[in-house]
C-alpha positions in Angstrom: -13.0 -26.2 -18.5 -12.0 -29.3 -20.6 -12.9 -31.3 -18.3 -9.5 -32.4 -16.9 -8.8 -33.0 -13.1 -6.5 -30.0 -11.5 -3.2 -31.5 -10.4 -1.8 -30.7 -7.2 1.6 -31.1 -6.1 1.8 -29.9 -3.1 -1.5 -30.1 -1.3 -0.1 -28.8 2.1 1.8 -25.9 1.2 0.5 -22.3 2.0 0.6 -19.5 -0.5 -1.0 -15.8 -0.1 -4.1 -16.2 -2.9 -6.0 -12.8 -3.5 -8.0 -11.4 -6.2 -6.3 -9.3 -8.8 -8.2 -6.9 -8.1 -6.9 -6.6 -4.5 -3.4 -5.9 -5.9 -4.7 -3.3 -8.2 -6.1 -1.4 -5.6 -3.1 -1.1 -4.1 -1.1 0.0 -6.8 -3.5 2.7 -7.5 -3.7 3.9 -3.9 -0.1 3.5 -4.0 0.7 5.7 -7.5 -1.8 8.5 -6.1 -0.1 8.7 -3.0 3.7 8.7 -4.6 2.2 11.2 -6.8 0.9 13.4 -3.8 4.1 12.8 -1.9 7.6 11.7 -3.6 8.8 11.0 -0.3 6.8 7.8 0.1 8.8 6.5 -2.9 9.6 2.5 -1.9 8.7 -1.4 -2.0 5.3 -2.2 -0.7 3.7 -5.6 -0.9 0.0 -5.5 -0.8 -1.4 -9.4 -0.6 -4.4 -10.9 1.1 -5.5 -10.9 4.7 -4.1 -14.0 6.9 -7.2 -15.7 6.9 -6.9 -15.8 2.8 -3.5 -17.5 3.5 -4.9 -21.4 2.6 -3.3 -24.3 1.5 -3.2 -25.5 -2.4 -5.9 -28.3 -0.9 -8.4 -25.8 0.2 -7.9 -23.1 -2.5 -8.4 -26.0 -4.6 -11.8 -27.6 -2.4 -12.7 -23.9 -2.8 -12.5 -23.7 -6.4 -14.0 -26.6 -6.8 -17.1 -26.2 -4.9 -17.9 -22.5 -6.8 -17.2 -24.6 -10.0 -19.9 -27.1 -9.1 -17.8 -30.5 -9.3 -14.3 -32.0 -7.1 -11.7 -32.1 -9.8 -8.6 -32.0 -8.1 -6.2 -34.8 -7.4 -2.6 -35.1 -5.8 0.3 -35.7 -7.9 4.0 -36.5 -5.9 6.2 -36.0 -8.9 9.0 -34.6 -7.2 9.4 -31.3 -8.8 11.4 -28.8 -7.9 11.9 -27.2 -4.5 8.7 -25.3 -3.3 9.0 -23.4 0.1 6.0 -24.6 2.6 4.8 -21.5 3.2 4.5 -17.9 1.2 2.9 -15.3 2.8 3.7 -11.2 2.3 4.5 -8.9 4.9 1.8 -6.0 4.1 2.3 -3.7 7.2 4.0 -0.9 5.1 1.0 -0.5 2.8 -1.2 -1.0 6.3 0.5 1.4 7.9 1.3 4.3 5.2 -1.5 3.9 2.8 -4.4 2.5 4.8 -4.6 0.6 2.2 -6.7 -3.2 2.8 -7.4 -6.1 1.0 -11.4 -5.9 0.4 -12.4 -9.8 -1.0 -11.6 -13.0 1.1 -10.4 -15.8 -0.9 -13.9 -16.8 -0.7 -15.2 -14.2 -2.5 -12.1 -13.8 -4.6 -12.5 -17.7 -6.1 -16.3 -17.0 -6.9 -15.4 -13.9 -9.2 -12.9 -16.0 -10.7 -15.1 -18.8 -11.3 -18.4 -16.2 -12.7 -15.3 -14.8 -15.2 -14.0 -18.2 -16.0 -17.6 -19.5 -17.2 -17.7 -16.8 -19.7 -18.2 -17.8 -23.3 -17.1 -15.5 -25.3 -15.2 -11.5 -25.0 -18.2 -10.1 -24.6 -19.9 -11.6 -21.7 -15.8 -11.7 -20.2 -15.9 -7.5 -21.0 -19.5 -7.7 -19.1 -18.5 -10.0 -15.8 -14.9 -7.9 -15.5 -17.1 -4.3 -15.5 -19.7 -5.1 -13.3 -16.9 -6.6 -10.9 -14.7 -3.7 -11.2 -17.9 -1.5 -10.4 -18.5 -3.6 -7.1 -15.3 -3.4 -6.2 -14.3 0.0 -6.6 -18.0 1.0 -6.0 -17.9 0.9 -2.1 -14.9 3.6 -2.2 
């Protein structure tokens, strides 16, 4: 937003990138069912689909092409130990809950780019509603 390039460290690494929204979900599907049912009292992890698994280079060529301009760059500055690859085992949630990710990284990095080119609170309050509303609107 100010015009500065996005610095990458570690262009190859893998991480599990997901919409907030995604998460949320989860939690409420997973608070209505603990309600229902103390038993299913536990951990759960509830993270994107495998093919939203993407390295920091192509979240960032991603972000970059919802955003309209390449503004990324690799920086080696030996920072601290990263693992390669992140991912989270969802099968519990799967399994128990039904519970699925809706929005691909794809679609997660455009609604994060339409809120991030908000000018002020109230077109922010706008853009989060209406994407609540599709989100939660196709249960």
């Amino acid at each position: 937003m100010c015009g500065e390039k996005i610095i990458l460290r570690n262009p190859h690494f893998i991480r599990p990138y997901q919409h907030v929204l995604d998460c949320l979900s989860g939690y409420l599907i997973l608070a209505k069912a603990q309600y229902d049912n103390p038993g299913l009292a536990g951990a759960y992890n509830f993270g994107p689909k495998e093919e939203s698994c993407v390295t920091n280079s192509r979240l960032a060529e991603l972000f970059c092409l919802a955003w309209g301009e390449s503004i990324w760059t690799v920086q080696n500055d030996n920072g601290p130990h990263e693992a390669g690859l992140l991912k989270l085992d969802c099968s519990k949630a799967k399994a128990i809950l039904k519970w699925e990710p809706y929005w691909n990284i794809g679609t997660a990095i455009e609604k994060t780019v339409e809120f991030a080119r908000c000018k002020d609170d109230k077109e922010r309050i706008y853009c989060l509603n209406n994407q609540i509303k599709e989100y939660f609107g196709r249960i």
